[in-house]
C-alpha positions in Angstrom: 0.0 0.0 0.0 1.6 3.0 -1.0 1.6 6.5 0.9 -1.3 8.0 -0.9 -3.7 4.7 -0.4 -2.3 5.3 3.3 -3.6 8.2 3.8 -7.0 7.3 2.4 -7.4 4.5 4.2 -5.9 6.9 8.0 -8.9 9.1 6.3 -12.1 6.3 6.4 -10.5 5.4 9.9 -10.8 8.9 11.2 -14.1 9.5 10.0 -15.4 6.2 11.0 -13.8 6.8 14.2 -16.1 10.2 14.6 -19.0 8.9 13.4 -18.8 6.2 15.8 -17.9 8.4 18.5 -21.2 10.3 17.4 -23.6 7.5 17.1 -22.0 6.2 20.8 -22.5 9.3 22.1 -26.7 9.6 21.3 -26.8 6.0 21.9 -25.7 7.0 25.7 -28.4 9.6 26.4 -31.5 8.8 28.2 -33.3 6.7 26.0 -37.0 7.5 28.2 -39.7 8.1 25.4 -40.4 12.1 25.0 -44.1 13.5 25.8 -45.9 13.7 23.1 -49.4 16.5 22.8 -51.9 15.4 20.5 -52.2 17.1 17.3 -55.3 17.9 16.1 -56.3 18.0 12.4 -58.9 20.5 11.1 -60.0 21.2 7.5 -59.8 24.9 6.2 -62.8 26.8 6.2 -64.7 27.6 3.0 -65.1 30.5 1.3 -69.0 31.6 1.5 -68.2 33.5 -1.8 -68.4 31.8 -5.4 -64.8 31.6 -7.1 -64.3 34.3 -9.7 -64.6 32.6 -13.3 -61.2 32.0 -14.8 -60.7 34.3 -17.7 -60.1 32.6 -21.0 -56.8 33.1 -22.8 -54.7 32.2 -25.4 -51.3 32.8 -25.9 -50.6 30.8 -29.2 -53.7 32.9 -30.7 -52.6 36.1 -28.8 -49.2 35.8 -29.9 -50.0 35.2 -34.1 -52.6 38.0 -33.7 -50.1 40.5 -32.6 -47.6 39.2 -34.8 -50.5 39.7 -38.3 -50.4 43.6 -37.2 -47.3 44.1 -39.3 -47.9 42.6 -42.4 -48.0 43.4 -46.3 -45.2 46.0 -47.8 -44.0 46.5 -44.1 -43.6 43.0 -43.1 -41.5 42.2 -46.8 -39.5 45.6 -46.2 -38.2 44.2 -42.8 -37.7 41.1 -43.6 -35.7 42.2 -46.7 -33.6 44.6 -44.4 -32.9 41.5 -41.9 -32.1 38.6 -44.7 -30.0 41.3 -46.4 -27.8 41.5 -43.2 -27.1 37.8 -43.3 -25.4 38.1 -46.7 -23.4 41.4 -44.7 -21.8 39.3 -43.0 -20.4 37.3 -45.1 -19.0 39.9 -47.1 -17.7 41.7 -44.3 -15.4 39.4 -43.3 -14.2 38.6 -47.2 -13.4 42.4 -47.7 -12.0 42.2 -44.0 -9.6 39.2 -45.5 -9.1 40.8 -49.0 -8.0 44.1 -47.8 -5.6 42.2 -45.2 -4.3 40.4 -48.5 -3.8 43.1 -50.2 -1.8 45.1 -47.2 0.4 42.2 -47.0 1.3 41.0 -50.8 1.6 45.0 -52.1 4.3 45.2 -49.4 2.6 48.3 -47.2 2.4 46.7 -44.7 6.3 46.0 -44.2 6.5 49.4 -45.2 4.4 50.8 -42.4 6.9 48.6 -40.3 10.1 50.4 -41.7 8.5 54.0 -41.2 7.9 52.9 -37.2 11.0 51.9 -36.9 12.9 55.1 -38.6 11.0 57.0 -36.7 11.6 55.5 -33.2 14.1 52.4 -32.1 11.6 51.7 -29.3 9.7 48.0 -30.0 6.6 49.7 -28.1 6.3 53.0 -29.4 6.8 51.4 -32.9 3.4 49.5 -33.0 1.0 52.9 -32.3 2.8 54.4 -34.8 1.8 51.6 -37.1 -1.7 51.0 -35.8 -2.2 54.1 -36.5 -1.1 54.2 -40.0 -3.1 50.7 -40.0 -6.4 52.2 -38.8 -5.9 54.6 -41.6 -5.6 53.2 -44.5 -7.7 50.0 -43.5 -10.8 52.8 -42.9 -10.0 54.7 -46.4 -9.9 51.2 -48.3 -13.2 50.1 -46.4 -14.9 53.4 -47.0 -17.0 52.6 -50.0 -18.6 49.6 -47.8 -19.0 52.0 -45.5 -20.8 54.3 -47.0 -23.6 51.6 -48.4 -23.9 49.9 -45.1 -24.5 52.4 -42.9 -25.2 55.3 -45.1 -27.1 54.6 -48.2 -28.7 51.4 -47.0 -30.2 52.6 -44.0 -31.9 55.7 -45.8 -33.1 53.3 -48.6 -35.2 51.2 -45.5 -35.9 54.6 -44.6 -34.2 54.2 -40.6 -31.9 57.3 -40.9 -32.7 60.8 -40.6 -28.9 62.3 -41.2 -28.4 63.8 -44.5 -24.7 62.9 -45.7 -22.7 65.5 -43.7 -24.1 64.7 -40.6 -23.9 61.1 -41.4 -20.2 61.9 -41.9 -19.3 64.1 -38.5 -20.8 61.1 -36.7 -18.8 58.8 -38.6 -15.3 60.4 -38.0 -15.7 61.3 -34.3 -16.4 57.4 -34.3 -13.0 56.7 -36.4 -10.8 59.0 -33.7 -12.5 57.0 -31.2 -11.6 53.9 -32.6 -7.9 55.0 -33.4 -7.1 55.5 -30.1 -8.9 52.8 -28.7 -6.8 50.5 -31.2 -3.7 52.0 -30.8 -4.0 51.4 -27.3 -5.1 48.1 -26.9 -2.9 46.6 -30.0 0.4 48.6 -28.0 -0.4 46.1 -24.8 -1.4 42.9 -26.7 1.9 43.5 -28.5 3.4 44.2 -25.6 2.6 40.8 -24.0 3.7 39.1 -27.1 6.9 40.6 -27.0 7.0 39.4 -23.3 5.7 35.8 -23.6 5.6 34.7 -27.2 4.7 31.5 -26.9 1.4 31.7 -24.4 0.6 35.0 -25.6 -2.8 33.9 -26.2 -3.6 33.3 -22.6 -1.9 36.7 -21.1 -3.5 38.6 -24.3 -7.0 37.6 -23.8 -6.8 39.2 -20.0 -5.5 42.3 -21.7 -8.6 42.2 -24.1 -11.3 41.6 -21.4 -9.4 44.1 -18.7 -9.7 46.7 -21.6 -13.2 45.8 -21.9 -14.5 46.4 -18.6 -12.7 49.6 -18.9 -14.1 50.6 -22.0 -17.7 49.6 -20.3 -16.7 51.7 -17.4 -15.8 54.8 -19.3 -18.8 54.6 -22.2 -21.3 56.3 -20.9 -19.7 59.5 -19.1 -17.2 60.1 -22.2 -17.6 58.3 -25.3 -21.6 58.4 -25.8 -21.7 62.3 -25.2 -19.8 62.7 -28.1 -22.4 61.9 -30.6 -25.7 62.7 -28.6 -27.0 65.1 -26.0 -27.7 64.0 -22.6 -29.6 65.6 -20.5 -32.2 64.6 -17.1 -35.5 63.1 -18.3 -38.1 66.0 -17.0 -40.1 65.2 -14.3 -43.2 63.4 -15.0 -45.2 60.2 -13.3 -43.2 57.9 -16.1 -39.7 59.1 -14.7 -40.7 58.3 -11.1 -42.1 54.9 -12.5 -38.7 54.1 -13.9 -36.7 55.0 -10.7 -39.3 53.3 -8.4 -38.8 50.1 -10.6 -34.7 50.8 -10.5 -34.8 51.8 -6.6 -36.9 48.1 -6.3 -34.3 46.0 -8.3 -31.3 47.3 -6.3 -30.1 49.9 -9.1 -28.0 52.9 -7.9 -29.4 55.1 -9.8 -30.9 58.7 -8.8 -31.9 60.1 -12.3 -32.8 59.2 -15.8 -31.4 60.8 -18.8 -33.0 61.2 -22.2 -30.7 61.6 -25.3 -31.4 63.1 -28.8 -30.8 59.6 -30.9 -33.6 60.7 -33.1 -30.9 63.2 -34.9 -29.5 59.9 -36.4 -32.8 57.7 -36.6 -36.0 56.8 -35.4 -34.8 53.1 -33.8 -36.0 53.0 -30.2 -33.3 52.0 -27.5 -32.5 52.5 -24.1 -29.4 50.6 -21.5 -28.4 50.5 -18.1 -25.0 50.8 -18.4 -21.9 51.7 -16.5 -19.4 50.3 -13.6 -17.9 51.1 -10.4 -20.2 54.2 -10.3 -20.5 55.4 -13.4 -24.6 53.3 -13.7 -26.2 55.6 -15.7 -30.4 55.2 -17.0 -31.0 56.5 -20.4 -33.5 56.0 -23.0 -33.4 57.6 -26.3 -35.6 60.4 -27.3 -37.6 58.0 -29.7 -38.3 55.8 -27.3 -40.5 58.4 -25.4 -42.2 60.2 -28.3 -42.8 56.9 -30.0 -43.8 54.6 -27.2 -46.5 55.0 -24.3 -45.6 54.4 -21.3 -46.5 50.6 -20.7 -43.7 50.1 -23.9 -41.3 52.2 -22.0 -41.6 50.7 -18.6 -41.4 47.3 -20.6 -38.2 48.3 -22.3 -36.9 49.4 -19.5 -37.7 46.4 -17.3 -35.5 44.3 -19.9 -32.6 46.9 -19.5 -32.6 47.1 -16.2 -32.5 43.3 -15.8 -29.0 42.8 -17.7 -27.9 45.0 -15.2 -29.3 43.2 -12.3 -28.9 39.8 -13.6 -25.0 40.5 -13.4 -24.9 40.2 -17.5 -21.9 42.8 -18.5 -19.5 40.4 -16.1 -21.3 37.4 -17.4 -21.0 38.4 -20.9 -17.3 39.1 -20.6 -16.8 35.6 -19.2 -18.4 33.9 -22.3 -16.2 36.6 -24.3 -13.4 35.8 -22.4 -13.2 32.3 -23.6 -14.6 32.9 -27.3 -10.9 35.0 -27.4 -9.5 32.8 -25.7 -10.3 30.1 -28.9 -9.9 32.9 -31.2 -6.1 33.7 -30.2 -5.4 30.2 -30.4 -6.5 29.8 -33.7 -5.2 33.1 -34.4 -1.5 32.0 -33.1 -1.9 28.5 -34.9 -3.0 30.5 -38.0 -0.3 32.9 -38.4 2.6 30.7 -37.6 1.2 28.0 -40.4 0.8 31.1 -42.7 4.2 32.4 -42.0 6.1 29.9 -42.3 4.9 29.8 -46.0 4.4 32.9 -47.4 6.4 35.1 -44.5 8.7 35.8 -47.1 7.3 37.1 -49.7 5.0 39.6 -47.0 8.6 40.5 -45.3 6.7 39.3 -41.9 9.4 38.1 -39.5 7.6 36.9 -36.4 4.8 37.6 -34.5 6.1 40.2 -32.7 6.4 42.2 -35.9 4.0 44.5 -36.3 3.5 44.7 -39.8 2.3 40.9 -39.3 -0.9 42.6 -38.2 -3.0 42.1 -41.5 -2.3 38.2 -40.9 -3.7 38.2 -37.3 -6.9 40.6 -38.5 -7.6 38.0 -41.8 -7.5 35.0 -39.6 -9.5 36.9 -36.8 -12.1 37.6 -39.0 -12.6 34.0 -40.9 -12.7 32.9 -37.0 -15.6 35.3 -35.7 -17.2 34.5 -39.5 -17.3 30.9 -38.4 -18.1 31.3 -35.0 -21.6 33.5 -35.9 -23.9 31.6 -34.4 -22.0 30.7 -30.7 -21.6 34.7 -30.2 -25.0 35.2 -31.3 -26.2 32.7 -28.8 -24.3 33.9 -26.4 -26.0 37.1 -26.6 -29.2 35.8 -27.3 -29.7 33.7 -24.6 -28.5 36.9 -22.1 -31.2 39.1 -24.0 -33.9 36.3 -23.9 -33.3 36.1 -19.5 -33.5 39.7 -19.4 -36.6 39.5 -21.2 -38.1 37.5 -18.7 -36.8 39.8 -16.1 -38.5 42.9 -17.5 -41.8 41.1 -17.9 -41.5 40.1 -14.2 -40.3 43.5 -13.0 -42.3 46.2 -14.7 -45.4 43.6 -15.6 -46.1 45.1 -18.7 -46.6 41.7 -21.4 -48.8 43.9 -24.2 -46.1 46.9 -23.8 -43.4 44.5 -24.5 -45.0 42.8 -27.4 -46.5 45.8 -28.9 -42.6 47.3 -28.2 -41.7 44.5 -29.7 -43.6 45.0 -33.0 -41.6 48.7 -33.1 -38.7 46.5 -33.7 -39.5 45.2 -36.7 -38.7 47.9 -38.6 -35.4 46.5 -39.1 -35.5 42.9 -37.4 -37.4 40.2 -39.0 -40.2 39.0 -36.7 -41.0 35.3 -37.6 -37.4 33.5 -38.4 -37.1 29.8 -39.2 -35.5 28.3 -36.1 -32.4 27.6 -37.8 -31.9 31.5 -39.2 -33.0 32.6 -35.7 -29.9 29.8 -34.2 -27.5 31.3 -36.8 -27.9 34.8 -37.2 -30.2 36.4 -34.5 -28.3 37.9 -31.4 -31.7 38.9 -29.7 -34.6 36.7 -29.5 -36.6 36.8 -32.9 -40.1 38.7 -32.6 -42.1 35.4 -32.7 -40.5 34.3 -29.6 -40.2 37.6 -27.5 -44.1 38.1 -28.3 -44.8 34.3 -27.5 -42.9 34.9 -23.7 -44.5 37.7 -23.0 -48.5 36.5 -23.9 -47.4 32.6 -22.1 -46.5 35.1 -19.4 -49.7 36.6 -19.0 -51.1 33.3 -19.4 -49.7 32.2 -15.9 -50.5 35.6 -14.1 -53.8 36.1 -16.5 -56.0 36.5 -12.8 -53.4 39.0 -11.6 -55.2 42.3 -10.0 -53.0 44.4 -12.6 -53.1 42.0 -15.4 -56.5 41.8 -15.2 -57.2 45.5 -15.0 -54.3 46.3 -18.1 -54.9 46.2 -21.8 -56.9 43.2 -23.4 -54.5 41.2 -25.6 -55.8 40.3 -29.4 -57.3 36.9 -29.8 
């Protein structure tokens, strides 16, 4: 018997030891029969009143009758504008790959390498000089797609209300954003490749979700002001219906802010967002002109449950390890593709910087591939939060006629397989279908009872 089996065996001893020691000891007590009262067993009394009639209701037929309000041009108009994005993303990540390809066999990329390094002979100062030369010319070769995706495709659906300038200020206070975001976060994940080449990986995805939580953290006092103005809902009974419902659910939150998102289009939207004291309420000016106030006390039920129901830490954990697989592949990747055509791209190593079109490419054929486990990721956080709202503000037809506001740019009734694949919120069908099997089970509810009357 070796030492482990030993110790195992010492182990059962013991605990036999003090569980006979236990059972000894109760067995030595005074063994004299407790008293024992007589318990007497009465029935309930009735109630002298007749039980209120259950009201009838059906969710399947409440659910397909909301569901035929949008119907005709307007149902094939947002279905056309959802089906269109799954072909988006597909071409996304080809241009992604293509201008990568081109970066790398024209030689710009090396190019980009030698300027960093003529300018400076520091290894980290070198990389955000060329991430930012990167960011540039990977923006001005992407331009054109830009311009039809989010420009001239969202005014042919009719969803924006920026003429071309406008469109256009938005759009580069968004590219100085992302510049210095990148340059920052691709200066540390260089950094730690530099420092531990070979699990790089690892160390790099706690760089990515760190930056993450700060980026979270910092959104919504300095980055969302930049492109809409926030300022304090006014006071009304609606306001003090959303606090009392934050103050209930444990949000730290002590005002609600209304911004002007109706200068870029008429989508309806509001978020709980913030950390470590930055939680901040908001709701978008759309949502209070366009909605009544069961929709926005539904809306922001839902909101206010990803921040109860923990989701920004949660989501950054399923993040966590989708980049966790991503660098792997990413490492794997570049090291197969180096070794073949390094040469010819003048990419030394991994460390190199101007190997950054290779790490992007493979990136994006990943995240291509992995669609529908980010998707589900996200959709399964949206669909609890759903079910939070509907339990916190209790508003079922204000979520599903909210819901039917949506459909101006998401298709409501998917096949199960498009809504696995390419939905990252549930699909109409199923948020209506929650909300009406909701008010099935609380249909004799005081306030469901006394709320609007669902179609049948």
């Amino acid at each position: 018997m070796n030492l482990k089996h030993q110790a195992v065996a010492a182990g059962l001893l013991i605990l036999l030891f003090l569980f006979g020691g236990i059972a000894g000891a109760f067995a030595q007590t005074d063994l004299k029969a407790a008293p024992v009262s007589p318990v007497t067993v009465k029935s309930l009394p009735t109630s002298t009143h007749a039980a209120a009639p259950a009201i009838k209701f059906d969710p399947v037929k409440a659910t397909n009758a909301y569901l035929a309000r949008i119907s005709g041009a307007a149902r094939q108009r947002s279905d056309s504008y959802f089906e269109g994005g799954y072909v988006l993303i597909l071409v996304d990540a080809l241009y992604s790959i293509a201008v990568s390809a081109l970066l790398l066999w024209s030689g710009i990329s090396a190019k980009m390498r030698n300027i960093a390094q003529s300018i400076t002979r520091s290894r980290f100062l070198q990389v955000p000089i060329y991430v930012g030369m990167f960011v540039v010319i990977t923006t001005a070769l992407t331009f054109p797609l830009t311009i039809y995706e989010e420009f001239l495709r969202e005014h042919a659906y009719g969803l924006s209300n920026q003429n071309f300038a406008q469109w256009f200020g938005d759009f580069a206070k968004g590219f100085a954003v992302q510049l210095i975001i990148f340059a920052i976060a691709l200066t540390l994940i260089y950094a730690v490749i530099r420092a531990t080449p070979r699990f790089w990986w690892a160390w790099g995805t706690v760089v990515a979700i760190a930056l993450a939580a700060v980026l979270v953290t910092v959104e919504p006092v300095f980055i969302a002001p930049l492109f809409n103005h926030y300022q304090p809902l006014p006071e009304s009974t609606i306001k003090e219906n959303i606090l009392a419902l934050a103050k209930a659910n444990g949000i730290p939150a002590d005002n609600v802010y209304e911004f002007d998102a109706s200068r870029q289009s008429k989508r309806i939207s509001a978020n709980v967002s913030g950390l470590f004291g930055t939680t901040r309420i908001s709701l978008n000016d759309n949502l209070m002109n366009r909605c009544n106030p069961r929709e926005i006390e539904a809306v922001l039920g839902h909101e206010m449950g990803h921040y109860v129901l923990n989701h920004v830490a949660i989501g950054m954990t399923w993040l966590g390890l989708v980049i966790l697989v991503a660098f792997l592949f990413v490492s794997w990747g570049f090291h197969a593709l180096t070794a073949i055509f390094g040469g010819n791209w003048d990419v030394r190593s991994i460390e190199d910087p101007a190997g950054l079109p290779v790490l992007t490419a493979l990136l994006a054929f990943f995240l291509l591939l992995a669609t529908p486990v980010t998707n589900t990721i996200t959709r399964t956080l949206e669909a609890q939060a759903d079910i939070f709202g509907l339990n916190a503000a209790r508003q079922p037809d204000g979520f599903a006629t909210a819901t039917l506001k949506l459909s101006e740019y998401r298709k409501l009734d998917p096949s199960p397989l498009e809504e696995f694949i390419f939905y990252d919120h549930p699909s109409g069908r199923t948020r209506i279908w929650t909300a009406m099997r909701w008010k099935a089970w609380h249909i004799n509810d005081p306030d469901i009872k006394a709320g609007p009357v669902s179609p049948q």
